[in-house]
N, C-alpha and C positions, 0 to 999 in steps of 0.2 A: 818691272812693268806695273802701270797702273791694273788696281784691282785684285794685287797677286799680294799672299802674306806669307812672309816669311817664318817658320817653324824651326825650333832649336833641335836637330836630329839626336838620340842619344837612345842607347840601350836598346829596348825591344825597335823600334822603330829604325833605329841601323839596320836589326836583322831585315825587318818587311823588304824594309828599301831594296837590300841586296836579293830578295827572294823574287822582288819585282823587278827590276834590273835584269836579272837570269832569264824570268817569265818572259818578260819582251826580245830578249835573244833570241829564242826557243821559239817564238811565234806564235807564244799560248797568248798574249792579247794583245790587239789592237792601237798599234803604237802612236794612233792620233786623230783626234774627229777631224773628219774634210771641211771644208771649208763650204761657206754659204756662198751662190751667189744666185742671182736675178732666174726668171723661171726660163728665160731666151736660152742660157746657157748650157743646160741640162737638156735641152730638146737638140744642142750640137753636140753634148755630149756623148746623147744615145747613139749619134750618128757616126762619129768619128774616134770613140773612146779608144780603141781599140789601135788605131791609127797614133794617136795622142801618147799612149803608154809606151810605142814603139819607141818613138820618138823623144821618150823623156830618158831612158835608158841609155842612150847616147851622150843625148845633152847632161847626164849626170856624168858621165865618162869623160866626158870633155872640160864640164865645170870642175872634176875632180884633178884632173892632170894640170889645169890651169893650178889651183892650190896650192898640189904638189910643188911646182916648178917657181911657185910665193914663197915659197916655205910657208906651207901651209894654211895662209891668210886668204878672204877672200879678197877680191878687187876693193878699190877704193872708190867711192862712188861721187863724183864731182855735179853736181847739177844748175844750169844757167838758167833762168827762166826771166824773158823779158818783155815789157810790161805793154801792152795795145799796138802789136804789129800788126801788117797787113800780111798775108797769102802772097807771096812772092820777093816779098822785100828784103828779104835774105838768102845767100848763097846758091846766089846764081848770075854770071859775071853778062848773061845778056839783058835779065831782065834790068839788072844795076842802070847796061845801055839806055834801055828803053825810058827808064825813071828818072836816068842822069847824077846817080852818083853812085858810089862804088863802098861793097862792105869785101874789100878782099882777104879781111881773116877769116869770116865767117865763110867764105866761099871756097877757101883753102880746108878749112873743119869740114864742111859740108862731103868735098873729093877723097878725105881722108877716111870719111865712114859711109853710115847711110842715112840718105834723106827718106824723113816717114810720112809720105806721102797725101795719107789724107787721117793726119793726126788729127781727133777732136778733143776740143775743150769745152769748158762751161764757156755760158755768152760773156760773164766777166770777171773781175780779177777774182773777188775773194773766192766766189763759186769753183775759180779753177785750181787756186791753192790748197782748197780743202778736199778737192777730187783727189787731188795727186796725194796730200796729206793722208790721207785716211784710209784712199781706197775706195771711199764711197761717196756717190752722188751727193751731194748738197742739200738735198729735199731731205733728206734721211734725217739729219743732223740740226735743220734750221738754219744750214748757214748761207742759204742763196741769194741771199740779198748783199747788196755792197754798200757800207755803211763811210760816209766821209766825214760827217761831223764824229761828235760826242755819239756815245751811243747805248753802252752802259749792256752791252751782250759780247757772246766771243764763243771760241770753240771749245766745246765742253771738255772737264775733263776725264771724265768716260772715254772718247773718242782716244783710238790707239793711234799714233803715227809712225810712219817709217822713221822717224829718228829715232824714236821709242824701241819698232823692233830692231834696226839696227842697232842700235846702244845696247839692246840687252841680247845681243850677240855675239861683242865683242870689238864694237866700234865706236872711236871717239867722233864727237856729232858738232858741227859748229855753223851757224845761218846768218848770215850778210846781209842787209838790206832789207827791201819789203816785203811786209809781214802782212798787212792786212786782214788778220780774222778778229780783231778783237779789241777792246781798249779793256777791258778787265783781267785782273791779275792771273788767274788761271789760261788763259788763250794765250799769253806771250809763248814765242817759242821756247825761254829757258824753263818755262815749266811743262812745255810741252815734248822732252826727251832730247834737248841740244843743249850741251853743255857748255856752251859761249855764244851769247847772240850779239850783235849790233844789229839796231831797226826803228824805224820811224814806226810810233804808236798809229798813223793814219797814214792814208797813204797820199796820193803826190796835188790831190784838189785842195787841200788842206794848206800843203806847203809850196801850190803856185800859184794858182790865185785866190786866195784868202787874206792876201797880204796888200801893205800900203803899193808896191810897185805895179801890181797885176792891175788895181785900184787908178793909177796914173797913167796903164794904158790902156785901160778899159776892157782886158781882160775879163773882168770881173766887175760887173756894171751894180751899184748900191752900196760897195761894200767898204768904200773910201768917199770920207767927208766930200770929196768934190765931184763926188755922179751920183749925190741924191740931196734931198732939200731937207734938210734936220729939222725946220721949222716947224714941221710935224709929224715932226718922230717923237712915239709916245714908246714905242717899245726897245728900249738898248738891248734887248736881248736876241733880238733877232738877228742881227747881223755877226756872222764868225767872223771871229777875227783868230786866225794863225797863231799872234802873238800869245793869246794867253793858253792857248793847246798844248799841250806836252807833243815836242817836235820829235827829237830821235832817241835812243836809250840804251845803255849798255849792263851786263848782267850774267851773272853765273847760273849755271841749273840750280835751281830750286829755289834761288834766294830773289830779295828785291833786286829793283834797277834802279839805274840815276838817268835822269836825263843831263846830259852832256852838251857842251857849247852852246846852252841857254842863260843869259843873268836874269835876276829879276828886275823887271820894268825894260828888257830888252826888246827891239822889234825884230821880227822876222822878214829877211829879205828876202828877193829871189839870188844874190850873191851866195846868200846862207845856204841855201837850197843848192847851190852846183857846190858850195863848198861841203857838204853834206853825200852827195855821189863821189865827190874825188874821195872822202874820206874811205865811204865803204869801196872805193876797188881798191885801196891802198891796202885795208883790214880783210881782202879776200887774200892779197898777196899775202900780205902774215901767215896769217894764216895757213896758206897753203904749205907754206918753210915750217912752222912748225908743226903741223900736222902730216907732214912727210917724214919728219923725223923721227918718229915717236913706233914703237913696236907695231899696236895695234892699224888695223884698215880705218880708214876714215869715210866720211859720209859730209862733203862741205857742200851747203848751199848757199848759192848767191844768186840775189834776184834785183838788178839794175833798178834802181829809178826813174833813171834815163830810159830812152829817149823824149817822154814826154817832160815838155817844159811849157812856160805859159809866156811871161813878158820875156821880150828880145833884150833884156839886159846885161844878158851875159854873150851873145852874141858879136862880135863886134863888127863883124862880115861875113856874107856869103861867101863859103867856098864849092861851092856846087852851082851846075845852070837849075837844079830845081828849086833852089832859094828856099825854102823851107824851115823853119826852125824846129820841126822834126827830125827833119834829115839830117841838118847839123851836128845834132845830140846822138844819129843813131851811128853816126859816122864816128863819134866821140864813143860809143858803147863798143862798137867794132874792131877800133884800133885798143882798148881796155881786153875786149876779150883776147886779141894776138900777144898782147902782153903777158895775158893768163897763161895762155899755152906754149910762151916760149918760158915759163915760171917754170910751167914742168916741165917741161925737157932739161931744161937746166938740171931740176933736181932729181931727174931721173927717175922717173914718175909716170911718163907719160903710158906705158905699156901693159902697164898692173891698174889702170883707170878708165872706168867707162864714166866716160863725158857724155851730157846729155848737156842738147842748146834749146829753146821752142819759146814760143811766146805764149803768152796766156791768154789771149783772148784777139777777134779778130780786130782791126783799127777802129780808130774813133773816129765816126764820121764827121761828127758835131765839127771840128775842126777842120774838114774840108773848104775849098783847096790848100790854104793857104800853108798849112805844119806840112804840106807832104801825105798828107793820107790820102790814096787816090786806088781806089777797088778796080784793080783790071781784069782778076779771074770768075771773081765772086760778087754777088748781090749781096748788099747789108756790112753788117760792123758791129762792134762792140754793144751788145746789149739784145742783140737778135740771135735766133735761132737758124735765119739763114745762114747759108755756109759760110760767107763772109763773116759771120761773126763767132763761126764754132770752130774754122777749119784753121790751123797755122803751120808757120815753118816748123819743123822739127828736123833734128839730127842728132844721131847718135853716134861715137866714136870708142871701139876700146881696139885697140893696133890686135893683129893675130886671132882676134876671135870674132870680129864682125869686117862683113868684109869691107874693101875699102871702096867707094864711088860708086854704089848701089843704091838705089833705091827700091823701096816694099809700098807695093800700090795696097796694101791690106789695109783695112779697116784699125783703128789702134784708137784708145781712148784713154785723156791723162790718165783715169784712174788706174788702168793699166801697171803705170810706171810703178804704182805702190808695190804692187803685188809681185813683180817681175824682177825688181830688186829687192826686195824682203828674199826670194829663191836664189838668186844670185849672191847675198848676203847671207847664205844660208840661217834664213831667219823667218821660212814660213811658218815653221809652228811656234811661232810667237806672233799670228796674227790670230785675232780674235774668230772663235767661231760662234758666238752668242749673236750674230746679225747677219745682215747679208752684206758684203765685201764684191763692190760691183766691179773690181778690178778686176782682170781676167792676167793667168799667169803667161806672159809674152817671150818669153827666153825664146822657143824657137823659133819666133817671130825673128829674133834679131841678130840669134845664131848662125841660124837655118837660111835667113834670106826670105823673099818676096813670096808668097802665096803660103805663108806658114804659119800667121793670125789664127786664133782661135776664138775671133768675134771676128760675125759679119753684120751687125747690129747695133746700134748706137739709140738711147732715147735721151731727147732734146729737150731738157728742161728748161724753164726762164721763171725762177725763184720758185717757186711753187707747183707752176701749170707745166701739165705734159702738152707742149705744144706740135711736136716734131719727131717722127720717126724714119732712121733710115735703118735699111735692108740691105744688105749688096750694092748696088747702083742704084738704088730708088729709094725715093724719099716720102711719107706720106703725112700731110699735111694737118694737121687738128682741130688750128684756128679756124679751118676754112667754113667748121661751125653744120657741115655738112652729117646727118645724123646714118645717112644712106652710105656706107663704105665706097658702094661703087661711083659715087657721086662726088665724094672726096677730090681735094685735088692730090694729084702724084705726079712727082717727078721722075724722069729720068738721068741721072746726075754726069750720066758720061755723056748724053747727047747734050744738057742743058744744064749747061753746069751754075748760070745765074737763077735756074727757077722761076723761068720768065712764060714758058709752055708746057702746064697741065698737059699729060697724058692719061687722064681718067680713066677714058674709054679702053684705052691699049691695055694700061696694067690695073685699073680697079676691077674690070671684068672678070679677069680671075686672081687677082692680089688682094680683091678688097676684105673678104672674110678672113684672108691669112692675117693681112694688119689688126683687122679687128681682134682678132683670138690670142695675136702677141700683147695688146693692151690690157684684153682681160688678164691675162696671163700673168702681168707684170701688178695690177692691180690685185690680185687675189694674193699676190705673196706681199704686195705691201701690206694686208689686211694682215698675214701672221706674225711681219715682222714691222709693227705700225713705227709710223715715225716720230722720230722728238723733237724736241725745240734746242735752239740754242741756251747755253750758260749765260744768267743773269746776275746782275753785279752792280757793285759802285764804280764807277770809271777810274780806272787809274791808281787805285787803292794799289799799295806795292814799289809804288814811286817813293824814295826816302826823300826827295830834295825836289818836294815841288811848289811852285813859284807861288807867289800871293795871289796874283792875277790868274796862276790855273784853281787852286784852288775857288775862286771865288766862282769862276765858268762853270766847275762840278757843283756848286750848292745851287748858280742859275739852273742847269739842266735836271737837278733831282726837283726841285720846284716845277718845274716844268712839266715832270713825269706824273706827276700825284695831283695836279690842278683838277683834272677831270674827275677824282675821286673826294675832292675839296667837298 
């Protein structure tokens, strides 16, 4: 693991080892610092610890006999995440009704395990991969912002991940698709603890409308010779162009990558682009065949492209009454996931793996109505802190140990997933205790069934600003700029689940000092454990085969960056 060095053991230092080894048998010391997290969690701690302990004692009895019955391995941990759905739009066969097209693998996934009811995420893509990545908020690390050009920052490599602790627990680690945290060498996933990645360096604005076709339907209004007037265009630097971006790339841990099915002086299409999604679900099935066969537990992630696409060129007709070229692609990701999961049954697999599906963030409004994105439970979308942009589908699946056609109305939050498999992975002491780790450990959440969350709390950030806190059922508001607590707006999430009727009066009269006392709260521990920025870089540095026309983009954008210091 990053940070850790390795030491030649020999002579006097064998004995220590062994005199240490015995020590912690014996219960002479302290077999492991606990874990940091947020100051909310510790105030449920005092409450419930007691409760908690019972209850892990089980759940180690039960994760142990599961082992057992592995020959001794833990589960193998499959993860889906896909890319700006909406709150209902998966697995469930009346809202399909209601919407007018049908995901019936996902709704068959859905029956076989439990749906997580009011899972949150960050407001967008990168913000949520690095929640689930890390374990921790995105403000911690500088990674809340979502970067689609050139950018020349990434995820630090300080920052520990669950492929990280799971690899150094004894599991082969392999990531499919979109990647999003970074265009610098150190933020790829092969160097960030996966030991075979396939992934687009940017993610899907880049590679749909950026390009001549998006350009020809106007997609993407400037960005092709024929929807702007060149006559007085004084700056060529301004316009991206796809074409000379490092598109997708493939790579071993630790070493460089190539980008793959680019020439030089090639253009980028939106053909290139679906042929680019069929690639990686093709490289998830490999993947799965050989990472099934292999001794060790595996840990694959795959994160779709799809459903978001931009020009209708690949389209050739509707097959749905909601016409959507949303829908189209999410109907195309749905029949790709029933594939997945008849991949393992085949290999007999499916029983020794917890599958996890959820989207990362809630839809793109921008593209209302016409892709299909249409908010029927929730106010807002991708980029908001209302629920519509935090809350998504989620499900989870492992046959025998969670149960089947459940739902957990609990509170759950991506960062969660880090922590809850790293225990499951028996791999929590290989997460960092040098910071705070906002993940909370969820097993009995998922073991146990519905009211067995150990967060009732969620804080709502959007890059930076604390904008949004919920509690239980109530939500209180930040923005609203209001300095008086009780003046604040709040919601009630069960009665008002769009955030459309302020109940102040009802719950700031006596909720509003609690709110306030949980932000100091959570403010006072950012003071001891302050936060950092993201990893800075030359873009793309690590690429052995890149093109003239990329390189020339990277000495545009280093120019670019140093003007102001000119």
């Amino acid at each position: 693991m990053k940070g850790k060095i390795s030491y030649r053991i020999t002579g006097a230092a064998r004995l220590f080892t062994g005199l240490l080894a015995a020590a912690l048998l014996n219960g002479q010391i302290a077999t492991a610092k606990p874990l940091v997290h947020d100051a909310e969690y510790y105030v449920l701690e005092k409450q419930n610890g007691e409760t908690w302990a019972l209850e892990d004692e089980g759940l180690d009895k039960r994760l142990a006999e599961f082992r057992k019955k592995n020959g001794g391995k833990s589960p193998n941990v499959f993860y889906i995440l896909i890319d700006d759905i909406g709150f209902g739009d998966l697995g469930d066969q009346t809202l399909n009704a209601i919407r007018g097209y049908k995901t019936p693998n996902i709704n068959e996934f859905a029956r076989a395990g439990m749906r997580l009811a009011r899972m949150y995420t960050e407001p967008s893509c990168t913000p949520t991969r690095v929640a689930f990545m890390t374990g921790r908020h995105p403000f911690r690390n500088g990674m809340g912002s979502t970067a689609v050009d050139i950018s020349g920052f990434g995820l630090a490599e300080e920052e520990v991940t669950i492929a990280e602790v799971l690899s150094d627990s004894g599991y082969n680690t392999a990531h499919i698709g979109k990647w999003h945290m970074g265009d610098i060498r150190e933020a790829w996933p092969n160097m960030q603890g996966f030991d075979y990645a396939a992934f687009p360096i940017h993610q899907q604005g880049q590679l749909t409308i950026f390009h001549d076709d998006a350009a020809d339907e106007e997609i993407s209004i400037g960005i092709g010779k024929n929807n702007y007037d060149d006559r007085y265009t004084m700056d060529e630097w301004l316009r991206t162009d796809a074409s000379s971006m490092v598109t997708g790339v493939e790579g071993e841990r630790g070493k460089n990558v190539r980008e793959v099915y680019m020439e030089a002086g090639e253009r980028w299409t939106e053909a290139k682009y679906h042929e680019m999604n069929v690639r990686y679900q093709n490289q998830a099935k490999e993947q799965l065949r050989k990472l099934a066969k292999a001794d060790k537990p595996f840990f694959l992630q795959y994160w779709p492209l799809y459903p978001l696409t931009g020009p209708r060129t690949t389209t050739d007709r509707y097959t749905t009454p909601n016409g959507g070229i949303y829908v189209e692609k999410m109907k195309l990701v749905d029949k790709w996931i029933g594939e997945l999961m008849t991949e393992m049954d085949e290999l007999g697999i499916a029983d020794n793996t917890l599958v996890v599906i959820m989207g990362d963030n809630g839809h793109f409004t921008k593209y209302s109505p016409g892709s299909g994105y249409t908010p029927m439970v929730f106010r807002g979308g991708k980029g908001s802190t209302l629920e519509g942009g935090v809350r998504v589908d989620a499900f989870v699946r492992w046959p025998g140990m969670i149960e089947a056609d459940s739902v957990a109305g609990d509170i759950i939050h991506v960062s969660d997933l880090f922590t809850t498999i790293a225990r499951l992975g028996d791999g929590t002491d290989k997460i960092p205790t040098d910071r705070v780790i906002d993940g909370i450990d969820q097993t009995s959440l998922l073991l146990n069934g519905d009211t067995y969350s150990r967060r009732d709390y969620v804080f709502l950030y959007n890059i930076n600003n604390l904008e949004r806190i919920v509690k239980e059922q109530y939500k209180f508001d930040l923005s609203s700029g209001k300095e008086n607590a009780i003046l604040a707006n709040f919601y009630d999430l069960f009665r008002d689940t769009r955030e459309e009727w302020p109940v102040s009066t009802e719950v700031g009269a006596w909720g509003g000092a609690k709110f306030v006392r949980m932000v100091n709260r959570h403010v006072a521990r950012k003071a001891k454990y302050p936060d950092a920025g993201p990893a800075t870089g030359k873009p793309y540095a690590g690429i052995d085969n890149l093109r003239p026309e990329t390189k020339a983009a990277v000495q545009e954008f280093l120019y670019m960056m140093k003007t102001p210091e000119m």
